[in-house]
TIVO-2410 file (N, C-alpha, C; in nm, 3 decimals):
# residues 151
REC num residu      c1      c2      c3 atome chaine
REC   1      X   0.090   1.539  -0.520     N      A
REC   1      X   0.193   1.450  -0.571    CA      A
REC   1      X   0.323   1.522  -0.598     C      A
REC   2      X   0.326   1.614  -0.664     N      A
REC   2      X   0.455   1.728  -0.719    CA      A
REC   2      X   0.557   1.753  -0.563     C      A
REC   3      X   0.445   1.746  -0.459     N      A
REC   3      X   0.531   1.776  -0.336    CA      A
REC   3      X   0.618   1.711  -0.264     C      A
REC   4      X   0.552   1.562  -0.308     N      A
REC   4      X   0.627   1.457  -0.248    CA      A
REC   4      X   0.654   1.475  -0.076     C      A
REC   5      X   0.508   1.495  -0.069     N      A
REC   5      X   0.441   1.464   0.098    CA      A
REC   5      X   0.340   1.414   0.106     C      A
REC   6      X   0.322   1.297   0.220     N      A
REC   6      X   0.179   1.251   0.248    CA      A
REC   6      X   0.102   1.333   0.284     C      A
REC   7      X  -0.045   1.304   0.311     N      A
REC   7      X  -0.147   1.423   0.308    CA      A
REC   7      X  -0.126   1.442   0.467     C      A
REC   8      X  -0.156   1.534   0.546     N      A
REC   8      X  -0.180   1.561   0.702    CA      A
REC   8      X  -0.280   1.418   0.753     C      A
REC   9      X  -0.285   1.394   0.851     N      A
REC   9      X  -0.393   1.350   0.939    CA      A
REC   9      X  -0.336   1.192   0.955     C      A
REC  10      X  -0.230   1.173   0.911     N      A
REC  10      X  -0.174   1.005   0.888    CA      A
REC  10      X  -0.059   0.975   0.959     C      A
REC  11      X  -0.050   0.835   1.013     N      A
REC  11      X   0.061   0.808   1.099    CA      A
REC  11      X   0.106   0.652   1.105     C      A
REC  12      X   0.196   0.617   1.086     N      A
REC  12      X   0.236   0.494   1.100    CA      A
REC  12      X   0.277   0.462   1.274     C      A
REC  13      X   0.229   0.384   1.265     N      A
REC  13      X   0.227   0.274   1.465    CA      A
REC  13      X   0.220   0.103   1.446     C      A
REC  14      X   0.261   0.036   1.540     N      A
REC  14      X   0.251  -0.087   1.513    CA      A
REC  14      X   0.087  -0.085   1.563     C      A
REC  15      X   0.065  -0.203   1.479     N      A
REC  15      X  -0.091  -0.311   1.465    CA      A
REC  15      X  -0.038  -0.445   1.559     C      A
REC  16      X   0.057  -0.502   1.568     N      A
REC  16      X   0.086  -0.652   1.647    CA      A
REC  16      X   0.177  -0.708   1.578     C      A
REC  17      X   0.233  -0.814   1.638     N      A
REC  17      X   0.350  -0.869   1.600    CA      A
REC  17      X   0.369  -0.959   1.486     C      A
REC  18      X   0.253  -0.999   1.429     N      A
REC  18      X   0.235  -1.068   1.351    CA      A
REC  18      X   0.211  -0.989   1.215     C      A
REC  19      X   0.155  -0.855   1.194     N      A
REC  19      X   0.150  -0.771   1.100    CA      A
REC  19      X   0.215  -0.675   1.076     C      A
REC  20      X   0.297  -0.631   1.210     N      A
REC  20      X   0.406  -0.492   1.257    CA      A
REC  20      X   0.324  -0.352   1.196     C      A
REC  21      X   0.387  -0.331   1.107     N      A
REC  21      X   0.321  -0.143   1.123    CA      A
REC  21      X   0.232  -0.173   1.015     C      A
REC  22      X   0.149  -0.041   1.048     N      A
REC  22      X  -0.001  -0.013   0.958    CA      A
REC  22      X   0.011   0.124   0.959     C      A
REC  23      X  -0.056   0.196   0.858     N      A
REC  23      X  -0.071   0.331   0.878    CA      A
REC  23      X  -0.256   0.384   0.902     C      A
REC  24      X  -0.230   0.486   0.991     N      A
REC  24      X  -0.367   0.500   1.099    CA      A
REC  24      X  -0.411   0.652   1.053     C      A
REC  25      X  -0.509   0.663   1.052     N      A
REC  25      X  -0.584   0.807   1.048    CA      A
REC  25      X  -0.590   0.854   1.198     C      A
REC  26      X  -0.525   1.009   1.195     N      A
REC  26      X  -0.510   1.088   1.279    CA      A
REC  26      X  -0.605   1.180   1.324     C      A
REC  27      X  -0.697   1.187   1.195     N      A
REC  27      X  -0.848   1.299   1.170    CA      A
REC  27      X  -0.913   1.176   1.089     C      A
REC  28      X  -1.054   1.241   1.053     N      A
REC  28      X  -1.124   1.232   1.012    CA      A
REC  28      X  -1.129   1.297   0.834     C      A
REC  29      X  -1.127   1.145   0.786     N      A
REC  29      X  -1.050   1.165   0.644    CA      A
REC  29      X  -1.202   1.126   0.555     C      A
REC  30      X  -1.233   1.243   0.412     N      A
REC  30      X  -1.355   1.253   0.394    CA      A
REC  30      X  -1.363   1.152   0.234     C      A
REC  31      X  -1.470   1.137   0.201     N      A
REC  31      X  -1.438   1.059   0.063    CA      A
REC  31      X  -1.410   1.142  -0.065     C      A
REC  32      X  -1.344   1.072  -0.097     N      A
REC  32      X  -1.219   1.156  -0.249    CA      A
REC  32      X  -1.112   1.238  -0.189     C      A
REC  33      X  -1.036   1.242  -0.089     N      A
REC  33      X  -0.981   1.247   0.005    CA      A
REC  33      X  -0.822   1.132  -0.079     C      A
REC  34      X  -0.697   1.268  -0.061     N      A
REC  34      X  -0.555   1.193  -0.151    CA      A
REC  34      X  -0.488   1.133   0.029     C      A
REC  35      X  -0.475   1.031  -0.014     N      A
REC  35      X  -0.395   0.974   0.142    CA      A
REC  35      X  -0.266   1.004   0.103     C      A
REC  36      X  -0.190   0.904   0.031     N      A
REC  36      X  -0.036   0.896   0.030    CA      A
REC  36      X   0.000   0.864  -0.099     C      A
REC  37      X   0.100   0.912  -0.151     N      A
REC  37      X   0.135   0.835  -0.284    CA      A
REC  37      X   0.211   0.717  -0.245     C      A
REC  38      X   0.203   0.569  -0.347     N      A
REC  38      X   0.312   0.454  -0.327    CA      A
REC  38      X   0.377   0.473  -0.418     C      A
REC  39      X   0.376   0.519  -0.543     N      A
REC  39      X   0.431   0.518  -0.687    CA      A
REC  39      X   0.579   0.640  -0.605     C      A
REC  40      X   0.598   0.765  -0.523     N      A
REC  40      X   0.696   0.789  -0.491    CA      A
REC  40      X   0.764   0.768  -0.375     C      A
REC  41      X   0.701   0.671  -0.320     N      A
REC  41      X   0.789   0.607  -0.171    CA      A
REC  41      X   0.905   0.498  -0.215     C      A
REC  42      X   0.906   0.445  -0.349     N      A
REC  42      X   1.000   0.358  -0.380    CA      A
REC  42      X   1.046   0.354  -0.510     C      A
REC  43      X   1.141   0.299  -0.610     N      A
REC  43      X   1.171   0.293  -0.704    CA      A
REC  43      X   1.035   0.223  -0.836     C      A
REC  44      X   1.088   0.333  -0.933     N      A
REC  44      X   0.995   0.268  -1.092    CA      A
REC  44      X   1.112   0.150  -1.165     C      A
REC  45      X   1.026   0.057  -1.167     N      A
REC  45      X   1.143  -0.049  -1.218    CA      A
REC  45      X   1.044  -0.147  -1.332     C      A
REC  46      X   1.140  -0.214  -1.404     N      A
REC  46      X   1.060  -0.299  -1.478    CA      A
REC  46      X   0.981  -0.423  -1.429     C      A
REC  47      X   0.858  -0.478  -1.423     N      A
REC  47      X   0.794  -0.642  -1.332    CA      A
REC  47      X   0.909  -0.709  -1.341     C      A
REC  48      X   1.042  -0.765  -1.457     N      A
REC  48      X   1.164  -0.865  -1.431    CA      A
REC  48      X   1.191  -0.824  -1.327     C      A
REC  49      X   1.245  -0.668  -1.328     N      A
REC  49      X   1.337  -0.639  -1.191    CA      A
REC  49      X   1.293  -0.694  -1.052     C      A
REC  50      X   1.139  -0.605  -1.070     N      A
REC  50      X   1.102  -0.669  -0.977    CA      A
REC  50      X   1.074  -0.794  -0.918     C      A
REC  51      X   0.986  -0.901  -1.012     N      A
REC  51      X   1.061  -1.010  -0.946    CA      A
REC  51      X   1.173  -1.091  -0.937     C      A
REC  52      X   1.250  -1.017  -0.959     N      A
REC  52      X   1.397  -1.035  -0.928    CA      A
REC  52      X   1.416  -1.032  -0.801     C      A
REC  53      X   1.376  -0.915  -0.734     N      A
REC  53      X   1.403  -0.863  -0.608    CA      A
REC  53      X   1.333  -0.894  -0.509     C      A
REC  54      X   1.240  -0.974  -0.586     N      A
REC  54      X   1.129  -0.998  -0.461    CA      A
REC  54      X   1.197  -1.154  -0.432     C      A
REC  55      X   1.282  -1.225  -0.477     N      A
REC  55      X   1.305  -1.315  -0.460    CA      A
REC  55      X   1.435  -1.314  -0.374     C      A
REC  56      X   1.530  -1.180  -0.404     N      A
REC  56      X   1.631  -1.182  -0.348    CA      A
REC  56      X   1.621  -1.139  -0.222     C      A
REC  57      X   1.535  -1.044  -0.156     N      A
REC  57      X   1.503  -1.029  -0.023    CA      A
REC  57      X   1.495  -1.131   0.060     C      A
REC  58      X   1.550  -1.083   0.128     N      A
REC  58      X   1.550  -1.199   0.269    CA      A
REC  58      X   1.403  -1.197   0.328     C      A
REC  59      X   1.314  -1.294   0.389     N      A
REC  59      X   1.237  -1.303   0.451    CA      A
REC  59      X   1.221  -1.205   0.583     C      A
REC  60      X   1.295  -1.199   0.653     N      A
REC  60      X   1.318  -1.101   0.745    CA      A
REC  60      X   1.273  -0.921   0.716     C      A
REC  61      X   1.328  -0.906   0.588     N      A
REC  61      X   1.303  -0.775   0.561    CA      A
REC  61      X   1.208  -0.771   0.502     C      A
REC  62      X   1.151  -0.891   0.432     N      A
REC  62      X   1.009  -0.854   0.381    CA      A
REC  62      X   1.031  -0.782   0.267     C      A
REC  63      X   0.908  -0.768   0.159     N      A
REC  63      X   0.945  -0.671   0.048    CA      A
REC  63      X   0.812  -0.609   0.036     C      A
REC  64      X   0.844  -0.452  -0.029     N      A
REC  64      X   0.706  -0.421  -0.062    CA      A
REC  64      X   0.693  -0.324  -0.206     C      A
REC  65      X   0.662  -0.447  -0.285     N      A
REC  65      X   0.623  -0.391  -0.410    CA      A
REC  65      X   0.521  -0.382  -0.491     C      A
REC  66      X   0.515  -0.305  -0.548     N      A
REC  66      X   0.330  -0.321  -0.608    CA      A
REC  66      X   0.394  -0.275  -0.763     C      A
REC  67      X   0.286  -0.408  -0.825     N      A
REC  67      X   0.310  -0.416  -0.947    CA      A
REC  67      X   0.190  -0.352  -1.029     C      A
REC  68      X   0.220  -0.303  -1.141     N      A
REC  68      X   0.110  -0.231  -1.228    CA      A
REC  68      X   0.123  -0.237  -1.379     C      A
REC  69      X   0.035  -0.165  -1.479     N      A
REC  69      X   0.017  -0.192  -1.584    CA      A
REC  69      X   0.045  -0.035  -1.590     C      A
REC  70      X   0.101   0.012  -1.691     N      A
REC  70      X   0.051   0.130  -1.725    CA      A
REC  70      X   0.130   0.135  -1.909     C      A
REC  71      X   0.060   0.222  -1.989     N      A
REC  71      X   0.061   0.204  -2.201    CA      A
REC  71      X   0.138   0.085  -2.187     C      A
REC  72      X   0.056  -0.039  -2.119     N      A
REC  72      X   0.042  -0.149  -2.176    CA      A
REC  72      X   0.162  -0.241  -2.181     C      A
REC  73      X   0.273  -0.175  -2.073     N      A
REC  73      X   0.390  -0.222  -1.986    CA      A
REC  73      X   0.361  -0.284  -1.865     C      A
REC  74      X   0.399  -0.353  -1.786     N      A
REC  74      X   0.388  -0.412  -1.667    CA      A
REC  74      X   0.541  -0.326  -1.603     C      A
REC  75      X   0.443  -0.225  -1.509     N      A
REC  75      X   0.620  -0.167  -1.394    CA      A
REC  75      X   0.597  -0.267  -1.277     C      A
REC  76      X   0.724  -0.230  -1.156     N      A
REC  76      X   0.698  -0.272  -1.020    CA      A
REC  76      X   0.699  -0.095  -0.962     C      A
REC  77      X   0.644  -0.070  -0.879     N      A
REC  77      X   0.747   0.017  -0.768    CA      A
REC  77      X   0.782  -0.054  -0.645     C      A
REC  78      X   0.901  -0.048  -0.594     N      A
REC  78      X   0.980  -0.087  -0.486    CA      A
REC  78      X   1.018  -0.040  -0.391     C      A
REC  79      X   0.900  -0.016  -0.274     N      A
REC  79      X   0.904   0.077  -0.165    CA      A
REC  79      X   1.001  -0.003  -0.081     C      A
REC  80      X   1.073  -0.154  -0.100     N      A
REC  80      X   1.131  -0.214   0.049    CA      A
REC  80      X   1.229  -0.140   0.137     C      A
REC  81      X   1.295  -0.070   0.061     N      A
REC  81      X   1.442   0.021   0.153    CA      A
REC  81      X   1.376   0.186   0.168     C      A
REC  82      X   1.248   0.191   0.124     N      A
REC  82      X   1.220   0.313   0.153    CA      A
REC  82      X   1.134   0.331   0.275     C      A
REC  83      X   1.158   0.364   0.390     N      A
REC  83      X   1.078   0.414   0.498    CA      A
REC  83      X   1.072   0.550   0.523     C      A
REC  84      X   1.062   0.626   0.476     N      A
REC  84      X   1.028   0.739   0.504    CA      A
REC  84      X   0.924   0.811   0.463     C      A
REC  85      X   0.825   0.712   0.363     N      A
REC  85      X   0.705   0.752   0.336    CA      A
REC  85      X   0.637   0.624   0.365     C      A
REC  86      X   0.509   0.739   0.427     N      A
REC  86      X   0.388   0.624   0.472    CA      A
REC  86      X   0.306   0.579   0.411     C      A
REC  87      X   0.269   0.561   0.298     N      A
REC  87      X   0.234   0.461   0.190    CA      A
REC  87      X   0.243   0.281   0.206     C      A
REC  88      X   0.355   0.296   0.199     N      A
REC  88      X   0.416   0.113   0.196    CA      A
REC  88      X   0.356   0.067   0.344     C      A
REC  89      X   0.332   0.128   0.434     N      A
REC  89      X   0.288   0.083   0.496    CA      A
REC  89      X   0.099   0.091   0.539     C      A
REC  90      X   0.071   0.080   0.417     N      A
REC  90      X  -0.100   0.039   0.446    CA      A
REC  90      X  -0.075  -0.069   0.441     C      A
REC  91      X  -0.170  -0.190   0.501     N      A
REC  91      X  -0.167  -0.328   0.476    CA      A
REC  91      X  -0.289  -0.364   0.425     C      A
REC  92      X  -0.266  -0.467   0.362     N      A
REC  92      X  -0.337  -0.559   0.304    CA      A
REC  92      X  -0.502  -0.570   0.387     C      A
REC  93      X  -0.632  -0.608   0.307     N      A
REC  93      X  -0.697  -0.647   0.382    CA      A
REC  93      X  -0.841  -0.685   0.307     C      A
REC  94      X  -0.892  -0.754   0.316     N      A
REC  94      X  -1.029  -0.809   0.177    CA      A
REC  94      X  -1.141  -0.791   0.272     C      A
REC  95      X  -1.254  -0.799   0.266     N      A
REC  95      X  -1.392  -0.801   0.285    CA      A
REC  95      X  -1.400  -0.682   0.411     C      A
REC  96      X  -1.467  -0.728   0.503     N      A
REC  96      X  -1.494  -0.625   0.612    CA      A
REC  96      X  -1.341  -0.546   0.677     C      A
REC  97      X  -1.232  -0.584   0.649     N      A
REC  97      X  -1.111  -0.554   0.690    CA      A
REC  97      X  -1.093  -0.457   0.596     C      A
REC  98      X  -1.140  -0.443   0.473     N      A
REC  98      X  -1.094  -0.284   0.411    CA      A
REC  98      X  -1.176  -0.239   0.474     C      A
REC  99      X  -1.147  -0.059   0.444     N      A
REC  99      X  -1.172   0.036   0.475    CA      A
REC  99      X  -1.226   0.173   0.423     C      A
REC 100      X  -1.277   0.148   0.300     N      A
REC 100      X  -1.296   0.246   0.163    CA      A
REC 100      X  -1.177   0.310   0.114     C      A
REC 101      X  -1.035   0.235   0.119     N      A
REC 101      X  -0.959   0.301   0.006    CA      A
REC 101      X  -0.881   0.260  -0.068     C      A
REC 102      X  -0.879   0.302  -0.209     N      A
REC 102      X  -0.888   0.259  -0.333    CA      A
REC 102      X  -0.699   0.302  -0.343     C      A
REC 103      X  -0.657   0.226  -0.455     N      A
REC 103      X  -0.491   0.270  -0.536    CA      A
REC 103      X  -0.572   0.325  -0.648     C      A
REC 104      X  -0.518   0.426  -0.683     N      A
REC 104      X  -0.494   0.505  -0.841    CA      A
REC 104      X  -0.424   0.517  -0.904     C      A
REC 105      X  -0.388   0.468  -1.000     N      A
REC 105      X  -0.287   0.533  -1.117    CA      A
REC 105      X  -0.313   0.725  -1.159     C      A
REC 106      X  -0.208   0.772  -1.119     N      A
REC 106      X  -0.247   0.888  -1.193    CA      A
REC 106      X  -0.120   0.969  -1.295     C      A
REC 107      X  -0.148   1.011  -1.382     N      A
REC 107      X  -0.031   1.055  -1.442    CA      A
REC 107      X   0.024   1.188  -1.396     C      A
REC 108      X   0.126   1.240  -1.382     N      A
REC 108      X   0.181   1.411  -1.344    CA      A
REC 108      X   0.335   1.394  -1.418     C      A
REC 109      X   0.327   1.454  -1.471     N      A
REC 109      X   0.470   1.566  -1.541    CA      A
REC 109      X   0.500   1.425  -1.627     C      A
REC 110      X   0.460   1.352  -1.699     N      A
REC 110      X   0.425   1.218  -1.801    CA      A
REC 110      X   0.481   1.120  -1.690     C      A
REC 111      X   0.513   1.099  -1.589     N      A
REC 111      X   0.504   0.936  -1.512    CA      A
REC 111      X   0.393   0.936  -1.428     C      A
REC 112      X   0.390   0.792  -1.422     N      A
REC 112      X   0.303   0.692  -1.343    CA      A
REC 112      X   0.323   0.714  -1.209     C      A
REC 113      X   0.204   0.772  -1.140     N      A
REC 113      X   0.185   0.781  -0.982    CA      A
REC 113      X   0.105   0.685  -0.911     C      A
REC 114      X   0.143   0.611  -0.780     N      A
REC 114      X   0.007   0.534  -0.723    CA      A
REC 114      X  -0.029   0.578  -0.628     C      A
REC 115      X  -0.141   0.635  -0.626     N      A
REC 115      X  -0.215   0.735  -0.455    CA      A
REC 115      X  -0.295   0.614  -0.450     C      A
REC 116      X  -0.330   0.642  -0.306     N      A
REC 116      X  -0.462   0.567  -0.220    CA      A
REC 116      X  -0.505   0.691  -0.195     C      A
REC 117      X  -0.674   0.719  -0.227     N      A
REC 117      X  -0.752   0.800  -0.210    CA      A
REC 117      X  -0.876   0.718  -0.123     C      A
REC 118      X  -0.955   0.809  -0.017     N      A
REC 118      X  -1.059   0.758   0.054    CA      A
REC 118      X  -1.146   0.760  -0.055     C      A
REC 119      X  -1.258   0.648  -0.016     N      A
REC 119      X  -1.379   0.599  -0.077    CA      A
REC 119      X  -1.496   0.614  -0.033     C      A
REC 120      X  -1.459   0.661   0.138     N      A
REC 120      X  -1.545   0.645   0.155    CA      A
REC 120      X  -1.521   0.740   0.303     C      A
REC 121      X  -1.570   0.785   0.402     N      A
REC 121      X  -1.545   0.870   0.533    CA      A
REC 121      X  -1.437   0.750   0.655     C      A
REC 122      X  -1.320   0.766   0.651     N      A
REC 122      X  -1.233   0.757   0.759    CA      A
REC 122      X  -1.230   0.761   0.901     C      A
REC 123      X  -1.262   0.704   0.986     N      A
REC 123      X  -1.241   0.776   1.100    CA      A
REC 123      X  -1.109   0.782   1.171     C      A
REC 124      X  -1.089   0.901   1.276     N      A
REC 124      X  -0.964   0.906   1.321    CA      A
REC 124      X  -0.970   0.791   1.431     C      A
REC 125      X  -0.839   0.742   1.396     N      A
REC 125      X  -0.806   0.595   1.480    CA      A
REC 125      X  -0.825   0.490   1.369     C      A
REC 126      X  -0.909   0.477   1.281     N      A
REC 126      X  -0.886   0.324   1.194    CA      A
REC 126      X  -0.757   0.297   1.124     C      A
REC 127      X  -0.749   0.173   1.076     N      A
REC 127      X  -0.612   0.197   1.012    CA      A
REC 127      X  -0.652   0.198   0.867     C      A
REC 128      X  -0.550   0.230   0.797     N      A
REC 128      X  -0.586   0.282   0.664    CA      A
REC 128      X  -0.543   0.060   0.564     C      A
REC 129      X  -0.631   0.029   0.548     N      A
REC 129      X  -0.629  -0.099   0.457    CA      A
REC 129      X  -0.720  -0.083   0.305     C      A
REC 130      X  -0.629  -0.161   0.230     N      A
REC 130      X  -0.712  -0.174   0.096    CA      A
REC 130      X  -0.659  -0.346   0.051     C      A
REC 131      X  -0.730  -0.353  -0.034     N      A
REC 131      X  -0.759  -0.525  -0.126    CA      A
REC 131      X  -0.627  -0.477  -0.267     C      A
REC 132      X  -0.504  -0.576  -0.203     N      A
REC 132      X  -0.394  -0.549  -0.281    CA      A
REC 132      X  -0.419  -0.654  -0.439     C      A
REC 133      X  -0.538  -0.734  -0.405     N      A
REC 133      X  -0.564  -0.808  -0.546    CA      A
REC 133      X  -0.482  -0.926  -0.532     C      A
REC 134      X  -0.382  -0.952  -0.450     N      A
REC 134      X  -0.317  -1.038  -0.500    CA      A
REC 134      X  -0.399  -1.168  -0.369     C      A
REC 135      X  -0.384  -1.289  -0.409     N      A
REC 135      X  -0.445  -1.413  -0.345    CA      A
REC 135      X  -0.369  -1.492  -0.259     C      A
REC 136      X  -0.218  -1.517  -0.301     N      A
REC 136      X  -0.171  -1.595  -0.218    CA      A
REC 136      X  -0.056  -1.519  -0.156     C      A
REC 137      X  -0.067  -1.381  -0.119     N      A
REC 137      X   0.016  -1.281  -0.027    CA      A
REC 137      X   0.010  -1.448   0.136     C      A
REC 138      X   0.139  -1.430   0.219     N      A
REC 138      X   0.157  -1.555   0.332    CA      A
REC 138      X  -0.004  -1.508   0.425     C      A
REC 139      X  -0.021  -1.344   0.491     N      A
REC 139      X  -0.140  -1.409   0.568    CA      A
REC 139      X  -0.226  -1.439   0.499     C      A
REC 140      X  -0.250  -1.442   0.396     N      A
REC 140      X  -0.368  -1.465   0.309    CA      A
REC 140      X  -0.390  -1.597   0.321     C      A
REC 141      X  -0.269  -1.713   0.278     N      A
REC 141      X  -0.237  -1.837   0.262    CA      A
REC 141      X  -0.252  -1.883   0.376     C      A
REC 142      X  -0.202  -1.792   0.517     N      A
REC 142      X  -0.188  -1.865   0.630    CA      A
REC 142      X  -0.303  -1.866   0.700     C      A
REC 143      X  -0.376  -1.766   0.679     N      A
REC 143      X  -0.517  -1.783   0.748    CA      A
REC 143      X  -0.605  -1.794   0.684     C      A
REC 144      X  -0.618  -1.854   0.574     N      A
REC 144      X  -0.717  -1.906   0.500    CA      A
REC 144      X  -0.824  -2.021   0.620     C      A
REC 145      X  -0.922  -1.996   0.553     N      A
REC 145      X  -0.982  -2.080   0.685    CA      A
REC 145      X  -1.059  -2.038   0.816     C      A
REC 146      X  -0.947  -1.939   0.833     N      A
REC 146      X  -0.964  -1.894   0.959    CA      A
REC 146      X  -0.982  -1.725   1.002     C      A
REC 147      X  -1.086  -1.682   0.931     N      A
REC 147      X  -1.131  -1.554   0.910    CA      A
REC 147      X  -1.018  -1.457   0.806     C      A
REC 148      X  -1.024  -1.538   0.706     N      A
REC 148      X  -0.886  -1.490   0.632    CA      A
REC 148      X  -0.914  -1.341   0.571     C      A
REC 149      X  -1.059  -1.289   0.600     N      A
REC 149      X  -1.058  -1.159   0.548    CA      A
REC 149      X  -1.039  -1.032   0.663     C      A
REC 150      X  -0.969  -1.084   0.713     N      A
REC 150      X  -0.956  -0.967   0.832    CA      A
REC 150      X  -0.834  -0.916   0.811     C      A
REC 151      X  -0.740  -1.008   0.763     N      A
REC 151      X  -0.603  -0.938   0.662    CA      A
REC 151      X  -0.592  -0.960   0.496     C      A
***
C-alpha cells in the first residue's frame, strides 16, 4: 500500500461492450494474495460528497465510487477521473460470477485503505470480480431475470 502500486500479474482489457474494461490476472494469483488498492486510485471524500457526485456525472462517464464505514463515519472514495490505477476497474459480479476476492479495509500511516485480496487461487486469464453489495447497481436491475448473477 505505502507504494502506491498494484501487485504484478494484473491487467486491465476490455470484457465487451456492454461492460467495457475488467481487470484480468496475468499469473496465477494464490489465496491471501494483495491485488490492488481502491482506497488510493481515487479521492477520500465525505458519503454527501459523494453522492453529490454520483449524481452530477454524466451517464456516459459513468462513476466509480465505493462507499464505506470506517470509526463510525460513512467515506466515499472516488476513483471516476482516476485511470491510472487498476482497481476501479474490477467489476461487479454475485454468485458463480465472483471469483474469490474480497475488499478490505485496512489501516496504514492512520488512513483508511481498500485492497481486494484473493480468497481463493486465481487463474491466469480470469477476470478479477467481487460482490460490490450493492442491489440495484443498472446491470443488476437490467438483467434481473435473466441470469442476473453473471454480473
Amino acid at each position: 500500500m505505502s507504494t502506491n502500486v498494484d501487485a504484478e500479474g494484473l491487467e486491465v482489457k476490455k470484457v465487451n461492450k456492454f461492460i467495457g474494461k475488467g481487470l484480468f490476472a496475468t499469473k496465477t494469483l494464490k489465496t491471501g494474495d494483495f491485488l490492488c488498492e481502491y482506497a488510493d486510485a481515487g479521492d477520500l471524500i465525505t458519503e454527501k460528497e459523494g453522492k453529490r457526485r454520483e449524481l452530477k456525472y454524466p451517464i456516459k462517464l459513468g462513476s466509480f465510487l465505493f462507499f464505506f464505514c470506517w470509526k463510525g463515519k460513512r467515506y466515499c472514495i472516488d476513483a471516476t477521473l482516476k485511470k491510472d490505477r487498476m482497481c476501479r476497474f474490477a467489476n461487479d459480479a454475485t454468485g458463480p460470477g465472483k471469483n474469490g476476492v474480497i475488499m478490505l479495509l485496512d489501516v496504514f500511516n492512520g488512513a483508511p485503505h481498500l485492497c481486494l485480496y484473493a480468497t481463493k487461487p486465481i487463474k491466469s486469464g480470469d477476470e478479477i470480480r467481487y460482490d460490490y453489495g450493492v442491489s440495484n447497481l443498472p446491470w443488476r436491475v437490467e438483467k434481473r431475470g435473466k441470469n442476473a448473477s453473471q454480473f
